[in-house]
C-alpha positions in Angstrom: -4.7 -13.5 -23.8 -7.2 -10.8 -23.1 -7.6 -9.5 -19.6 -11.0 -10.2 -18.3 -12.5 -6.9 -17.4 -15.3 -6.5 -14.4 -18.3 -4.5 -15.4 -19.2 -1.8 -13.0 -23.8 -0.7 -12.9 -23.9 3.1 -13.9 -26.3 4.7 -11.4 -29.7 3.7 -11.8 -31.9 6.3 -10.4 -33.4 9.3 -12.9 -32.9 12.0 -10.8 -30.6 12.9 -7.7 -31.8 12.5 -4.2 -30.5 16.1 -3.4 -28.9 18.4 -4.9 -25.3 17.3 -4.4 -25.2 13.3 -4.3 -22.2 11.1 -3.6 -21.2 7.8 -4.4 -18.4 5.8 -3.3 -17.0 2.4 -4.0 -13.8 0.4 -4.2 -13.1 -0.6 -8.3 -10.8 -3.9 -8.6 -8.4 -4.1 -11.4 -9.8 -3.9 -14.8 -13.5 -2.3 -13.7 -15.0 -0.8 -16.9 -18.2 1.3 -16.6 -19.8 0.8 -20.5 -21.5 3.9 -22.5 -23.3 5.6 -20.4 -24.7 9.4 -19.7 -26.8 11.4 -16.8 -28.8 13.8 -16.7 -26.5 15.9 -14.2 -23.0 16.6 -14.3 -20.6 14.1 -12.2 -17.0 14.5 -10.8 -15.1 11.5 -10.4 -12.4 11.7 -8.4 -10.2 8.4 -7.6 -7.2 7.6 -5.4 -4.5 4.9 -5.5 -4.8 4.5 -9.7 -5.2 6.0 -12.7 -9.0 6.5 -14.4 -9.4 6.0 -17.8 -12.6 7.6 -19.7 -13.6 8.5 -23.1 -16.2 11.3 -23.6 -16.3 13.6 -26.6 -14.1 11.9 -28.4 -10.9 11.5 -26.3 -9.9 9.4 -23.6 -8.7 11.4 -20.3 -6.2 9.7 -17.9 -6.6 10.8 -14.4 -3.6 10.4 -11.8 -5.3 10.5 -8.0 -4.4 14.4 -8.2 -6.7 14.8 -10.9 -10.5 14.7 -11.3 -12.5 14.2 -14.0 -15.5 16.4 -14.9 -18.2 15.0 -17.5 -21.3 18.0 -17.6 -24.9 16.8 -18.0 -25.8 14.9 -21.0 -22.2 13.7 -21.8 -21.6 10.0 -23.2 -18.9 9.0 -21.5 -17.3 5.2 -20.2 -14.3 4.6 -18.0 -12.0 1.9 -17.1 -9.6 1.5 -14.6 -6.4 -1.3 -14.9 -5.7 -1.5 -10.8 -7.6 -0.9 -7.8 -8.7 2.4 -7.2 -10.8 4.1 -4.6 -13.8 5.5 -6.2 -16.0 9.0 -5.5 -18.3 10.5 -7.8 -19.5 13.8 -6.7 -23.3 14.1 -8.7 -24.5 17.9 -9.3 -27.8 18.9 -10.3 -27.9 20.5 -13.7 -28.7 24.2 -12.2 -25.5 23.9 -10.3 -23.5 21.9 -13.2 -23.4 24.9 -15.2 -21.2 26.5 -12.9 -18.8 24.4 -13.8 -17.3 24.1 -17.3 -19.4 23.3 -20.2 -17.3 20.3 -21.9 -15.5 17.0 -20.1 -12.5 17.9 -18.6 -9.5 17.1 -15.9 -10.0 19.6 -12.5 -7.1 19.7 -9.9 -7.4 18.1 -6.9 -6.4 20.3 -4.1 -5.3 18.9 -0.6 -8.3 20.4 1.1 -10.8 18.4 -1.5 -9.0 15.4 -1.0 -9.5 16.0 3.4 -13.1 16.6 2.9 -13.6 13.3 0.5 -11.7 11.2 3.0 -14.3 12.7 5.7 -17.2 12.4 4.1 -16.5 8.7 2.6 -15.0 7.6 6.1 -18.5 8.8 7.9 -20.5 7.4 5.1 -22.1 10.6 4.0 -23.4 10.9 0.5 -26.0 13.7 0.8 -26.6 16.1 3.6 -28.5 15.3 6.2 -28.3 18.4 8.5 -26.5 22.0 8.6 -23.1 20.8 9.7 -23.1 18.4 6.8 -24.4 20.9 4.2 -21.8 23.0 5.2 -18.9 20.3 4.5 -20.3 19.8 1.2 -20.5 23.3 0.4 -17.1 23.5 1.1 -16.1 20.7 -1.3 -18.4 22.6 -3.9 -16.8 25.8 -3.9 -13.4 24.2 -3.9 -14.9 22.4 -7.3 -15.5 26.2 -8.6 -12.0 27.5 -8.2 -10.6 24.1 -8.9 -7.6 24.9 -11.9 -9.1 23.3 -15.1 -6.7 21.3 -17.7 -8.2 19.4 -21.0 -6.1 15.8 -20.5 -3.3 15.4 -18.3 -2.1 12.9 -21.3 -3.5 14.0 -24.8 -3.8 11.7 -27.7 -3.7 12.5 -31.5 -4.5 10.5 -34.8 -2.2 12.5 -36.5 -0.4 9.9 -38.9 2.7 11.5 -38.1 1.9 11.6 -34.4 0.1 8.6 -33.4 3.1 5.9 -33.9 5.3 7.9 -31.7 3.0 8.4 -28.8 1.9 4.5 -29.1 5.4 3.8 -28.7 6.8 5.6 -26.5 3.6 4.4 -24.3 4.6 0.7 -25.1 7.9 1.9 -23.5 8.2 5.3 -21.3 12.0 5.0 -20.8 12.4 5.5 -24.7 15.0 8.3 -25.4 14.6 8.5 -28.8 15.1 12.2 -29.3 12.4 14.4 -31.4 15.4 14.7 -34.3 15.3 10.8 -34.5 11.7 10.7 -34.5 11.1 13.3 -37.3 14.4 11.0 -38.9 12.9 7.9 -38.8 9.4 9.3 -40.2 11.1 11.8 -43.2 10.1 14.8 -41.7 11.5 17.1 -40.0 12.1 18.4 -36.4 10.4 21.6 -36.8 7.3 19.8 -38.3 6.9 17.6 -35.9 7.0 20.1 -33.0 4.9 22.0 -34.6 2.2 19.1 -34.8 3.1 18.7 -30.9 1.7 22.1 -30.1 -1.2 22.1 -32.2 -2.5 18.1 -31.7 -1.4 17.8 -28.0 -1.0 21.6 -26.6 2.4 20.8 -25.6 5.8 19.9 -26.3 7.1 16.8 -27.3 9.5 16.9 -24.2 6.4 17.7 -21.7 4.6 14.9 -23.2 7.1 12.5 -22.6 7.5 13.1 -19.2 3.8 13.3 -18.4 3.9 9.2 -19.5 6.5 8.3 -17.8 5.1 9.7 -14.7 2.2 8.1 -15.0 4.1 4.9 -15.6 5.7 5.7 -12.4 2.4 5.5 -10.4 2.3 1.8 -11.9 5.6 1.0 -10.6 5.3 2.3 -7.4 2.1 0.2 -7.0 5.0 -3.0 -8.1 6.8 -2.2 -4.2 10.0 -1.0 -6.9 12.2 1.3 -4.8 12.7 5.1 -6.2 16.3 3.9 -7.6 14.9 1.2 -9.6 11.9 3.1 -10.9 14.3 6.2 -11.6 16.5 3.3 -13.5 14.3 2.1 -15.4 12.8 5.2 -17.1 16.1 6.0 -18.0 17.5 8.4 -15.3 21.2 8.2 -14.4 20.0 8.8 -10.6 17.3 8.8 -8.3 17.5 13.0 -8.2 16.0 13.8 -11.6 13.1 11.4 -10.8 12.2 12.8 -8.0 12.1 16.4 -9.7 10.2 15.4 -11.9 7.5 13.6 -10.2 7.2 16.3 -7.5 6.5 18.3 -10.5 3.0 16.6 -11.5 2.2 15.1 -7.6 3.3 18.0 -5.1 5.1 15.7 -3.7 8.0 12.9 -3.8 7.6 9.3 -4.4 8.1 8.1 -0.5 5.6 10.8 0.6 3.2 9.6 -2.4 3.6 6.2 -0.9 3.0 7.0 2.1 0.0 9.1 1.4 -2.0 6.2 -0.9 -0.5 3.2 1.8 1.6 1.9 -1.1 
């Protein structure tokens, strides 16, 4: 049965109302946003989910630590499976080109994410007087050194690729090894390593735990306890888990929890 998706307005208006315009909403499970572009670059930056867009040809998945940056001009279309709490950050063009030049994932440091949360709690979308511009300078300049990364989860049409990254999304806790892969698909190791590095940028191993983190954050969201989540992605013990996701979050799983009210 197909899930029915809620349709979410792209902004309407044709030009910004200052400089620096934000938006903020609350997506239910399954909001898509269709085709869409502006004429000034956006930052959408989410908490509580994971944000799905295609622009230029790819689809980016962002994790709440990650933002998505889509310049002026860009087609672009997003959907998000659970609930998410929703910020664009809209940039006039003159300012946009500070920022990089193609649709990409920026980091979202713990200082951006305090100055979202105070600026959504008091309702404040442009500023309105010199304390205010300040605080949204701030956020600005945090955008600039923000650290840049193309998709936090690559994809790849690669025939020799594309089966093995659908599967192992179908199921995270796979431990199929990257011998048995290249096996199965008559090819060898080597070769398909090498495809890896040039189709996703990194390892097969890196890969693989970037999904399963992400399918972590889902499981989480299910009330699972760290031991049964660490279970069923195929750890032995909680320990590993926990390395791993303090890897990608910059923090544990209980802190994440606590931190998005899971």
């Amino acid at each position: 049965m197909a899930i029915a998706r809620h349709i979410q307005a792209s902004v309407t208006f044709d030009t910004l109302p200052s400089d620096i315009y934000l938006l903020f909403d609350a997506f239910r499970s399954n909001t898509e946003t269709r085709s869409h572009s502006h004429s000034w670059g956006q930052l959408q930056i989410i908490s509580g989910g994971i944000l799905e867009l295609e622009a230029e040809g790819h689809r980016f998945l962002a994790p709440s630590h990650f933002a998505i940056w889509v310049p002026a001009g860009v087609q672009h279309q997003s959907y998000n499976r659970k609930p998410i709490a929703y910020c664009s950050v809209n940039i006039i063009p003159e300012l946009a080109k500070q920022l990089p030049d193609h649709t990409c994932l920026l980091e979202v440091s713990p200082l951006v994410e305090v100055l979202i949360a105070e600026l959504r709690e008091n309702k404040i979308q442009q500023a309105q007087n010199e304390q205010q511009e300040r605080l949204i300078h701030v956020l600005f300049d945090q955008l600039l050194i923000a650290k840049q990364s193309e998709r936090f989860l690559p994809t790849s049409q690669d025939k020799l690729l594309k089966p093995i990254l659908e599967a192992l999304e179908a199921n995270p806790a796979d431990e199929t090894s990257l011998a048995q892969w290249a096996e199965r698909n008559h090819t060898t190791e080597r070769t398909l390593a090498r495809h890896c590095q040039n189709e996703l940028g990194m390892s097969f191993t890196e890969w693989r735990l970037r999904i399963r983190y992400l399918y972590s954050l889902d499981l989480l969201r299910k009330k699972m306890s760290i031991k049964e989540i660490a279970f069923s992605l195929g750890y032995n013990q909680t320990s590993p888990f926990i390395t791993m996701f303090k890897r990608y979050a910059d923090c544990t799983p209980e802190q994440y929890k606590l931190k998005h009210s899971i």
